[in-house]
Structures are given as C-alpha cells and as structure tokens.
N, C-alpha and C positions, 0 to 999 in steps of 0.2 A: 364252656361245657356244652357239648353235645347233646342236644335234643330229641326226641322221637315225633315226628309229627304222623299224623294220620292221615290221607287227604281222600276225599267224599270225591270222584270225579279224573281221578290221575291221569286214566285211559282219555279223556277228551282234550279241547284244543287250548281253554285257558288252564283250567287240571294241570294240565300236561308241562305248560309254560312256569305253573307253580311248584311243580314238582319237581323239575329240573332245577330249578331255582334253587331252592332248597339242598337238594340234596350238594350242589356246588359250592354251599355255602357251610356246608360239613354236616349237618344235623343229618339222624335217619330218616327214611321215609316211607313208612308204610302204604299203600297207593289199593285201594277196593278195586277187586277184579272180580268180572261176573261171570269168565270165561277161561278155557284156559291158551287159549291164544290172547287175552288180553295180561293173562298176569305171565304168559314169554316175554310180550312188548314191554311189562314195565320190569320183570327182572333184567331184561337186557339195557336198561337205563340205569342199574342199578336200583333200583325201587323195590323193596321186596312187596310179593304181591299180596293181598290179605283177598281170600274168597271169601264173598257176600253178593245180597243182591237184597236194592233199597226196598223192590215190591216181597219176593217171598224169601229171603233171609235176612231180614233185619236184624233177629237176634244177633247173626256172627257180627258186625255190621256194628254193632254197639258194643260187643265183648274186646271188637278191635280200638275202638274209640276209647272205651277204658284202658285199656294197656299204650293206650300213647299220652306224653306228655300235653300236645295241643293237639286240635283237630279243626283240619279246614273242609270247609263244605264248598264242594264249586263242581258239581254233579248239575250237569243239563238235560232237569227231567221238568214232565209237562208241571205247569206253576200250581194245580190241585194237589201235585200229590209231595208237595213240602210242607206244608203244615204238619201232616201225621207225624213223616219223617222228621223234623225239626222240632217237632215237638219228644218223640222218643228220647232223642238228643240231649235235650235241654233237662229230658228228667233223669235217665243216665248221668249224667255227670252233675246234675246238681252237689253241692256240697264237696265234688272234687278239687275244686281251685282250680282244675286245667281250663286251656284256652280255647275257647271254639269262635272261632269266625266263620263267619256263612258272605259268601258271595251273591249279591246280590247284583242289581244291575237296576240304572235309572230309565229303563222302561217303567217302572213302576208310576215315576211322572210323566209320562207320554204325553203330547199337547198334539189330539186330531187334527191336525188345521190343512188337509189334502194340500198341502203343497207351499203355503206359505207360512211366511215367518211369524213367528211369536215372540212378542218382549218380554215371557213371562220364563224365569230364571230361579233354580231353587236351590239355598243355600242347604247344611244338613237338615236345619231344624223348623223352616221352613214349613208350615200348611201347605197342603197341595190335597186335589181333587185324584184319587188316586188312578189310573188305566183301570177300566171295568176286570180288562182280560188279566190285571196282575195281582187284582184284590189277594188270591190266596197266597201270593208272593209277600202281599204286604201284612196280612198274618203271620209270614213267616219269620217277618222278621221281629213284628211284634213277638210273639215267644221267644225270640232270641236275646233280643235287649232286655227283657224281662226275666230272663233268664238270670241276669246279672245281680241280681235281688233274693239269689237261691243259691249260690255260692258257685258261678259260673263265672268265668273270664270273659264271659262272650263280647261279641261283637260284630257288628254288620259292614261290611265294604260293599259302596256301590259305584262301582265304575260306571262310565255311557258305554261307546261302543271301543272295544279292546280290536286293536288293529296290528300288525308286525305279519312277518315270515310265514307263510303257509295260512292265511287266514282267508273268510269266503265272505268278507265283508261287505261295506256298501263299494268300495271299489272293485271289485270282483262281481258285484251283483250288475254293474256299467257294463262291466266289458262281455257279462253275460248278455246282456241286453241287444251288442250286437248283434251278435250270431243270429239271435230272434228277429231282430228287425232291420239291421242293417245300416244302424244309429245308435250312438249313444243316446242314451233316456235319462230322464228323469220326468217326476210329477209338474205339470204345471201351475203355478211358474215358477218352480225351480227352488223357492225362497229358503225352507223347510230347512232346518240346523239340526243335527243330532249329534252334541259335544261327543269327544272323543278321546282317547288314548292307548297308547303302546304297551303291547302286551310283558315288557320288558321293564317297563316304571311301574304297571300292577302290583309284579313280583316282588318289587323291591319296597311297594306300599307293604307288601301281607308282612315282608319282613320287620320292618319299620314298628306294627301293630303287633306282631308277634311278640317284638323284644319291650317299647314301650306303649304298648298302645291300653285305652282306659277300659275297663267292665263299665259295659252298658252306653258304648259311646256307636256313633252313626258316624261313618269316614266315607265322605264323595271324593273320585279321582276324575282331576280332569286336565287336559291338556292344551284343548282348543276346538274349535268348532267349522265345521265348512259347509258351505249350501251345497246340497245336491246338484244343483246345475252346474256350480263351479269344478266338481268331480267329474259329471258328464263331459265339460267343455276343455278338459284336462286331456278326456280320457280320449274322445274324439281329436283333440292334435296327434295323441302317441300314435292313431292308428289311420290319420286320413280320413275320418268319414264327419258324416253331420252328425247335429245333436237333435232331438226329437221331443218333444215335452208330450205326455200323454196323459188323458184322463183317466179319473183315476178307476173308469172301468176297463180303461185299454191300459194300463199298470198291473191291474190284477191279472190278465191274461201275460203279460211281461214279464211279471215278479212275481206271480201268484199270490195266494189271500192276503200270507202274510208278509211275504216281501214289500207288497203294495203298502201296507201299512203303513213300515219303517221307512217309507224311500219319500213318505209324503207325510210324517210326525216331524214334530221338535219337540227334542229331550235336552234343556239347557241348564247345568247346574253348575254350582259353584262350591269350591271345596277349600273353604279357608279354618273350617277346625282343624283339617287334617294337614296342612301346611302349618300350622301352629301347631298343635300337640305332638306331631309325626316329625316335625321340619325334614315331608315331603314336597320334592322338586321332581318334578315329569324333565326327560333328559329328550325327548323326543317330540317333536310339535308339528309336523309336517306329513300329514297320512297321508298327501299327493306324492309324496316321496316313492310310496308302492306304483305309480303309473309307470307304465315301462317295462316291469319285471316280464322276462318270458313267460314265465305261467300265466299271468294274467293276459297277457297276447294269446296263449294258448286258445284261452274261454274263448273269446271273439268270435274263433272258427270252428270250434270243436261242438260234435253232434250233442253231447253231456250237457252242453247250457241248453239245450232245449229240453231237459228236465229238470220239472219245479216240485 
C-alpha cells in the first residue's frame, strides 16, 4: 500500500537522494519548496511540490506534515534553528501515530583532535561529550526521541559523512585543495577518521526504518572509515602532484573555518542496533572509489575551488 511521505529538505543533496528514493520505490512524495524554481526541480522529479519555508511559514510546513502518512526531516539548515522547528514538529503530530524521522548526522560526536586519530568509537547508546557547535542538534533530537512518548513514530538517523554521485565531500574538499595549493592536503598528520557511507544505503536505511523501524529508537549508519591522508595520497596519484600536510591555521586558509574542522576531527561510530533491528547492510564500502571521477578532476584546476 502506498504511502505519502513528506520530506523537510527534498530540494538539497541527501533530501534529494531520499526523495528519489522513495518515490522509486512507489510511495508519494510530497518534497517543501521555498521557491518556485525549486518546487519546477522537484515537480520535474515527480515530487509534488508543498510551498513553505522552515523560518517564516512554518505553519504551511506543519499543515503539509499533517496530510502526510510519514515525515522526513533532512533539511540543511544552521543546527540553532532545529530545535524550534523539531520541536513544532513533534507537537503537530503528537497523538497522530505517523512517522517522523529527523536526519541527523554523527558530527554531533565530533572528536577535536586537529589531525590525529582517536580510539574513541560510539555505539547508538553510547555517552559521548557532545561538539559544543551541535549542542542544538543534540536538542533536537532529544525532542524527537521524546517525542515517541506523545504518540509519535519518531525517530533519529544519524549517519557520518554520506558520499555517492554529485557530492562536495571530503574527497572533493582534496582535489579542491589543489587548485589552492598545488598538492593534495590534508591536516597533519593526516590520522583523523571521519566513518562514512553511500548516499544510496542511507536511502535504503530511511526505508528500512520507515517500514520496520521502533518509536523512540537512535539508528547510526556506517560503512567504513579512511584517514585523511590516505584520501589525499589517493587523490595525489589520480592527478600527479604531492601531498602537503598543513597546520591547522594553514587548513583554515585551505578549507576555511569549517572545512578545517572536519578535515582534522574524528567522528567514529558504530551502528549495530540498526543492523539488528533494521537487518541493515551498506552495499558500498569504498568512498576512494569517487577518485578519478572527471568532476572531481575538474575541482583541481577550476577557479570555483578558490571559494570557500
């Protein structure tokens, strides 16, 4: 039986990747448009478009949510202003039985360590000191999981970093690096892991959690993990040049504030509820697999990566 989902986020890159998904998979798709060039992009995907906007029409935004069976959140907006909205959320739909999953992402555990590794590994349920910068993220999801205690379906998916086809990830942030410096980069020394996975096993999580997934449960997706330097020294074979380890004040000038961040954390978790409850399997394990691609050659030489 055919569905009606909602999705919080459609017009963006993982959005975009769930909402295709979905609708492939027969269910409708309603997809929040804030514009009307983004709700041509998702009617022409099929996705009918729902006008809203999370800052000043949130009403329509919640009227849409009600008239859908589930609703996914995977909207990339700054991590202060999801609490309000996730919280709106959670009390619209209380008492409805529909499902709402909120996209989340294991920055939330970020480990500072400018460039070297960390042995520190977080299962779902797992204590963790949370990233100062995602506290409001980790509100948000608190109201979410708590949610499920008011007659919501909810639940939280937190992937690491989601990688596939057209992405501007940490391997594309490398081959940015050249153009800038004329080497592949990474933080030194390189060690720094930020687990990973394929934006195409994501989808096939939300579906998973969609059909059997538990109210009030926490689902990490993960695939595998690579050191930065091993990216860089990947990415430096595709294209001839050296590799370059930078400080991490000559990172920020490379990657800018935030790129520098991510290019010198480790975010390393483990996701064995969601293998057990989900009996989810990632079908893709190899994110050096995107080295090579001509876009990503493109970055190397193109004026564009000298903006951050």
């Amino acid at each position: 039986m055919s569905r009606q989902v909602f999705i919080i986020g459609a017009t963006g890159y993982v959005g975009g990747i769930l909402a295709r998904h979905v609708v492939a998979r027969g269910d409708a798709v309603t997809g929040l448009a804030r514009t009307g060039a983004a709700a041509a992009r998702l009617a022409a995907s099929g996705i009918r478009p729902a006008p809203g906007d999370l800052e000043t029409g949130l009403p329509a935004v919640l009227e849409a949510a009600l008239a859908a069976d589930a609703v996914i959140y995977a909207a990339q907006v700054a991590f202060e202003k999801e609490p309000p909205v996730l919280g709106a959320l959670c009390d619209a739909l209380a008492g409805t039985g529909k499902s709402l999953l909120f996209l989340s992402g294991s920055g939330v555990m970020l480990r500072r360590t400018q460039g070297a590794w960390s042995a520190e590994s977080f299962a779902e349920d797992d204590p963790f000191d949370p990233e100062p910068l995602a506290l409001p993220r980790v509100e948000a999801e608190r109201l979410v999981i708590e949610s499920a205690r008011r007659g919501v379906r909810a639940m939280v998916i937190r992937p690491p970093v989601i990688w596939g086809p057209g992405d501007d990830g940490p391997v594309a942030q490398v081959y940015r690096s050249v153009a800038r410096t004329g080497a592949a980069c990474y933080v030194a020394p390189g060690l720094a892991v930020y687990a990973n996975v394929h934006g195409a096993d994501v989808a096939e999580l939300f579906s998973a959690a969609l059909e059997r997934g538990r109210a009030g449960a926490l689902y990490h997706a993960t695939a595998g993990e690579i050191p930065y330097r091993w990216i860089a020294e990947a990415v430096a074979r595709d294209l001839g040049v050296a590799t370059r380890g930078l400080t991490m004040a000559e990172a920020v000038e490379v990657f800018g504030p935030f790129g520098a961040l991510l290019q010198s954390a480790c975010s390393r978790l483990r996701d064995a509820r969601t293998r057990a409850e989900l009996d989810w399997r990632p079908r893709h394990h190899d994110m050096l697999s995107l080295v090579g691609e001509p876009r990503l050659r493109a970055l190397a030489h193109s004026s564009l990566a000298s903006e951050i």
